[in-house]
MIDRENKOL-528613 format. One record per residue: z, x, y of N, C-alpha, C, O, CB in turn; residue number from 0; residue in three letters. Coordinates in steps of 0.1 Angstrom, whole numbers, plus 5000, padded with zeros to 4 digits. Each point is the difference from the previous one (the first is absolute). Glycine has a CB too. Layout:
# MIDRENKOL-528613
+------+------+------+------+------+------+------+------+------+------+------+------+------+------+------+-----+-----+
:   nw :   nu :   nv :  caw :  cau :  cav :   cw :   cu :   cv :   ow :   ou :   ov :  cbw :  cbu :  cbv :   k :   r :
+------+------+------+------+------+------+------+------+------+------+------+------+------+------+------+-----+-----+
:    Z :    X :    Y :    Z :    X :    Y :    Z :    X :    Y :    Z :    X :    Y :    Z :    X :    Y : NUM : ALA :
...
+------+------+------+------+------+------+------+------+------+------+------+------+------+------+------+-----+-----+
# end
This chain:
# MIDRENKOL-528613
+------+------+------+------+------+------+------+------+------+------+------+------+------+------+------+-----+-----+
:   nw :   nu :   nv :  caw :  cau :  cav :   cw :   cu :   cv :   ow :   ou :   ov :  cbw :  cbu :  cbv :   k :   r :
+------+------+------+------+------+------+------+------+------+------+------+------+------+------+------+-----+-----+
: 5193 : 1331 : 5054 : 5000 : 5013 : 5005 : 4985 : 5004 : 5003 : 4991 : 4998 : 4993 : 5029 : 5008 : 4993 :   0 : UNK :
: 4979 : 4999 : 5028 : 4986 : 5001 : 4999 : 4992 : 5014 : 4998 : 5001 : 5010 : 5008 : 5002 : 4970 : 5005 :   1 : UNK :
: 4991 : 5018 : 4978 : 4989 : 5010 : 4994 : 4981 : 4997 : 5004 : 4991 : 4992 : 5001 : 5031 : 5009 : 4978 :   2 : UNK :
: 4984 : 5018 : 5024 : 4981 : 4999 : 5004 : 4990 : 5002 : 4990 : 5000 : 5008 : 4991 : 5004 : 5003 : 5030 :   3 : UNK :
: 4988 : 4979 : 4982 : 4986 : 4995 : 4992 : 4992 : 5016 : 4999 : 4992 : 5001 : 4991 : 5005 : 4969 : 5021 :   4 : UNK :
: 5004 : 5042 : 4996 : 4995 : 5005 : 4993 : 5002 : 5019 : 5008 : 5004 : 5003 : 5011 : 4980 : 4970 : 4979 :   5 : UNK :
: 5013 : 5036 : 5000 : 5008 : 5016 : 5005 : 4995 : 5005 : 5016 : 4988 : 5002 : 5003 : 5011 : 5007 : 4969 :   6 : UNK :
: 5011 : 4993 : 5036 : 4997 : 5003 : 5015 : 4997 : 5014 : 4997 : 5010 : 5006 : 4998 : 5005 : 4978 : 5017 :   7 : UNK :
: 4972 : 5025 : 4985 : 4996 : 5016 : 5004 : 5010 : 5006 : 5001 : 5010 : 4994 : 5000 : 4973 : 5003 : 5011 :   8 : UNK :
: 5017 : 5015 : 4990 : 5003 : 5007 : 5003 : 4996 : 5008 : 5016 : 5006 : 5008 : 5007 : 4998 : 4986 : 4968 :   9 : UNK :
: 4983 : 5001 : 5026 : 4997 : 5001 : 5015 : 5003 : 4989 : 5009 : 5005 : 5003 : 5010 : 4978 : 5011 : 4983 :  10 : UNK :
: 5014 : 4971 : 5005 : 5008 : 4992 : 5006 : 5014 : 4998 : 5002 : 5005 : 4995 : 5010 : 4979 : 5000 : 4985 :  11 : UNK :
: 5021 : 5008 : 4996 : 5016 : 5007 : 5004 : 5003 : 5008 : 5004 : 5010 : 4999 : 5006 : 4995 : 4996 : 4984 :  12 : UNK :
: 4988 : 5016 : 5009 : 4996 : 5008 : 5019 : 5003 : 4995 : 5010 : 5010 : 5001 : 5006 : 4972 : 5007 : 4989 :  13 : UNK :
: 5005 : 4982 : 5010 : 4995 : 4996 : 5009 : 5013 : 4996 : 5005 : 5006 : 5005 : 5009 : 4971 : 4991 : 4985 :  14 : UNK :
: 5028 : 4993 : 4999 : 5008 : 4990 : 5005 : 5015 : 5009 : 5003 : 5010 : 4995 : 5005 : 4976 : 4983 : 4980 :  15 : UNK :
: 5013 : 5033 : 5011 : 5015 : 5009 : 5002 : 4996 : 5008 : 5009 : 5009 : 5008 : 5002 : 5002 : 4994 : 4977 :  16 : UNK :
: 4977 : 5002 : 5030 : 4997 : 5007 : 5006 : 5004 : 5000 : 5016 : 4998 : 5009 : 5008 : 4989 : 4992 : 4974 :  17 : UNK :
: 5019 : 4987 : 5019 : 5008 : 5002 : 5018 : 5017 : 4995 : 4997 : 5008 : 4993 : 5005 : 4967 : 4996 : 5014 :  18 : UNK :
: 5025 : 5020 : 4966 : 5017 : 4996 : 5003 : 5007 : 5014 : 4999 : 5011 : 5001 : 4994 : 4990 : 4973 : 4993 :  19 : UNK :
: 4993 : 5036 : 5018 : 5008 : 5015 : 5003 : 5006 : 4999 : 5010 : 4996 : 4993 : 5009 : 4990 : 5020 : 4983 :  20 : UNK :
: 5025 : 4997 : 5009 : 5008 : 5000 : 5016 : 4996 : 5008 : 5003 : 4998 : 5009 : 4993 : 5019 : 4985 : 5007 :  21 : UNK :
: 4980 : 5006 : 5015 : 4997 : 5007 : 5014 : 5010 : 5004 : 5007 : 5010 : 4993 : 5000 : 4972 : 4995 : 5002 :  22 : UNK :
: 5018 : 5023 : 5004 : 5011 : 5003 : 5005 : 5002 : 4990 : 5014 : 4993 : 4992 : 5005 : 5006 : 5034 : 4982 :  23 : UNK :
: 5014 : 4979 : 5016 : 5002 : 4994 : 5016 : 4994 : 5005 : 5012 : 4998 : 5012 : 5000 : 5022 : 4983 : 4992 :  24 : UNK :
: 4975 : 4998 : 5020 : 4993 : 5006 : 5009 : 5011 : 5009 : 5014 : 5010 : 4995 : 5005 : 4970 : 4984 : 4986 :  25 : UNK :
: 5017 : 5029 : 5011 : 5014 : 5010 : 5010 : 4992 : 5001 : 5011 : 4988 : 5001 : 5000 : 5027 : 5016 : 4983 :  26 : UNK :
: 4994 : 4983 : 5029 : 4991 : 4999 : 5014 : 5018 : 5013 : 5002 : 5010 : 5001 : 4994 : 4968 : 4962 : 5017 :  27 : UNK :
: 5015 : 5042 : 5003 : 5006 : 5008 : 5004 : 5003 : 4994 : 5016 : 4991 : 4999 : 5008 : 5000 : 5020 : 4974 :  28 : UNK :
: 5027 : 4979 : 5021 : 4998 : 4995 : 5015 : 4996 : 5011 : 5012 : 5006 : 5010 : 5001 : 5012 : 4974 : 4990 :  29 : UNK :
: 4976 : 5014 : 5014 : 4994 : 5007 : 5013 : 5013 : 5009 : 5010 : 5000 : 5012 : 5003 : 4980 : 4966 : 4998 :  30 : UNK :
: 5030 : 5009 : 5001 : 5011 : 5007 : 5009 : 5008 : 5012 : 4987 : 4997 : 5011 : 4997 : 5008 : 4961 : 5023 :  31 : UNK :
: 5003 : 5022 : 4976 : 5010 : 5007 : 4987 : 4993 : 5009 : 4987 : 5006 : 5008 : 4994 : 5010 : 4970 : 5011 :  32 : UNK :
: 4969 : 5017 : 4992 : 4998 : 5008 : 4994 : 5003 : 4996 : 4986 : 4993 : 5005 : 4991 : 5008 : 5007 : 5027 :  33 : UNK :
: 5010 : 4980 : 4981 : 5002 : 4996 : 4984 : 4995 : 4992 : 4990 : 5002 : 4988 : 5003 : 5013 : 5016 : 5006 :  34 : UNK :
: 4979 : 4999 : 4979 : 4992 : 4995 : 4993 : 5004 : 4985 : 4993 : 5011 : 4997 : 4995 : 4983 : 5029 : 5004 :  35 : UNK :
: 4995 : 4967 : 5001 : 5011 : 4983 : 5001 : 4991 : 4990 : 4990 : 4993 : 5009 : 4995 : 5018 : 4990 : 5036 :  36 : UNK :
: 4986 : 4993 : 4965 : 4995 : 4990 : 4994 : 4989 : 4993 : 5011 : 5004 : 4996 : 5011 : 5019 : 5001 : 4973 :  37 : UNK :
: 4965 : 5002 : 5012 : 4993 : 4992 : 5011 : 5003 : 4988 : 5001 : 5001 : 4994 : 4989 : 4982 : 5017 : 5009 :  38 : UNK :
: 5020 : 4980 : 5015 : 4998 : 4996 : 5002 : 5015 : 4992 : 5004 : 5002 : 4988 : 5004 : 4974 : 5019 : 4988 :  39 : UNK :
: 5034 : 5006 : 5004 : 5012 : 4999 : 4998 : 5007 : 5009 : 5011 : 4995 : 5009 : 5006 : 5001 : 4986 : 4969 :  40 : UNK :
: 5019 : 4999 : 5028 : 5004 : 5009 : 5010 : 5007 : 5014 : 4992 : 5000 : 5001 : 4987 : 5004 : 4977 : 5032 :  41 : UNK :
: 5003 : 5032 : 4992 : 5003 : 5015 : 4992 : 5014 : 4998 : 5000 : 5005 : 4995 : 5010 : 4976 : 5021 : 4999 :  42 : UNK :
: 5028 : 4988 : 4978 : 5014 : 4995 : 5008 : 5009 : 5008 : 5003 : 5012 : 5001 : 4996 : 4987 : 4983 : 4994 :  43 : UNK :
: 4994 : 5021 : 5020 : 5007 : 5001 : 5017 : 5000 : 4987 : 5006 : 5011 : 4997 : 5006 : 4980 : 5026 : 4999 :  44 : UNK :
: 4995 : 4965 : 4994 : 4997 : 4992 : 5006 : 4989 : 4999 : 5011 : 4998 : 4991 : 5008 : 5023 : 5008 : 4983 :  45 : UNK :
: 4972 : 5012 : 5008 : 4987 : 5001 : 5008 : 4989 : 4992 : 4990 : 5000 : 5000 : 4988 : 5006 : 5025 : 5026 :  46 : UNK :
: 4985 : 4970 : 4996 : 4989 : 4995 : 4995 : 4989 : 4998 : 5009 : 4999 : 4991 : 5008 : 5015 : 5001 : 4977 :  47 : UNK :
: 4977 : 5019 : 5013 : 4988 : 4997 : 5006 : 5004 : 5010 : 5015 : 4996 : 4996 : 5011 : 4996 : 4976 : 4976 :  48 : UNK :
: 5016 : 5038 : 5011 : 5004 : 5010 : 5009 : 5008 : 4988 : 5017 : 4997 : 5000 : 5012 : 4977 : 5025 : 4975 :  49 : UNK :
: 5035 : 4969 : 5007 : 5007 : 4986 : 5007 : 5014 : 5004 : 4992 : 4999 : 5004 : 4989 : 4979 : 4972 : 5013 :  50 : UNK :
: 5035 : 5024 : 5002 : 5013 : 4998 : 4990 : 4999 : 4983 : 5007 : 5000 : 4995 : 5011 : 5021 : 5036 : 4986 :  51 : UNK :
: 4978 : 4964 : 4985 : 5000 : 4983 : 4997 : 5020 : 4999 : 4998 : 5007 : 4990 : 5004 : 4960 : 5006 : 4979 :  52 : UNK :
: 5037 : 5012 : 5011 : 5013 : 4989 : 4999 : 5010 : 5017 : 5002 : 4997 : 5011 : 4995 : 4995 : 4961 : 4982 :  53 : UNK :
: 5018 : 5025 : 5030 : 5011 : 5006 : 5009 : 5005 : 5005 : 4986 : 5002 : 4993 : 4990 : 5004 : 4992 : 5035 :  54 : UNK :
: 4997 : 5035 : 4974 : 5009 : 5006 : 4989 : 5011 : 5002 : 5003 : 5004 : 5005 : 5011 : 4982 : 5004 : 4980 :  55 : UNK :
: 5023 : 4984 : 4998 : 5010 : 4996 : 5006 : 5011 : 5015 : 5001 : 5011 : 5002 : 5006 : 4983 : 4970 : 4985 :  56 : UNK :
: 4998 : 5035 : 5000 : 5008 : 5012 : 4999 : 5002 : 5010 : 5010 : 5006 : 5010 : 4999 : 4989 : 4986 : 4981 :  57 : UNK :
: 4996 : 4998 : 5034 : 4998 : 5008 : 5015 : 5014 : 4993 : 5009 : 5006 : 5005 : 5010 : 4962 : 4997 : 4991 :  58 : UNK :
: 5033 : 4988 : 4993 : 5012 : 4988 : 5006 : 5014 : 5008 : 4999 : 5007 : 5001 : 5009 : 4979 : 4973 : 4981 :  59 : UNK :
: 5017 : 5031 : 4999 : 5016 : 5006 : 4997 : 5004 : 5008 : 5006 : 5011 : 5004 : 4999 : 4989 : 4993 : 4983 :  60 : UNK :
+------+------+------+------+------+------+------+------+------+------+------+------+------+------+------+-----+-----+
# end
């Protein structure tokens, strides 16, 4: 079992926990529709980058 040779700080155990917080998600707003979406992600209507990338099918019925 392995055991440490000797007590990690309490400020080094800081350190070492200090880039493991969550950040939120980043939101881009499409230009055409206006609807608030995930960067870098399409909106699901299916616009992306003020472009409709994939046909809704729910305009089709």
């Amino acid at each position: 079992m392995a055991v440490q040779k000797s007590k990690v700080s309490r400020s080094r155990r800081g350190q070492r926990r200090s880039h493991d917080a969550l950040t939120s998600k980043a939101l881009s707003h499409d230009p055409l529709t206006g609807e608030t979406h995930i960067r870098h992600h399409m909106t699901p209507d299916g616009f992306f980058k003020g472009r409709q990338i994939v046909a809704n099918t729910s305009d089709e019925d």
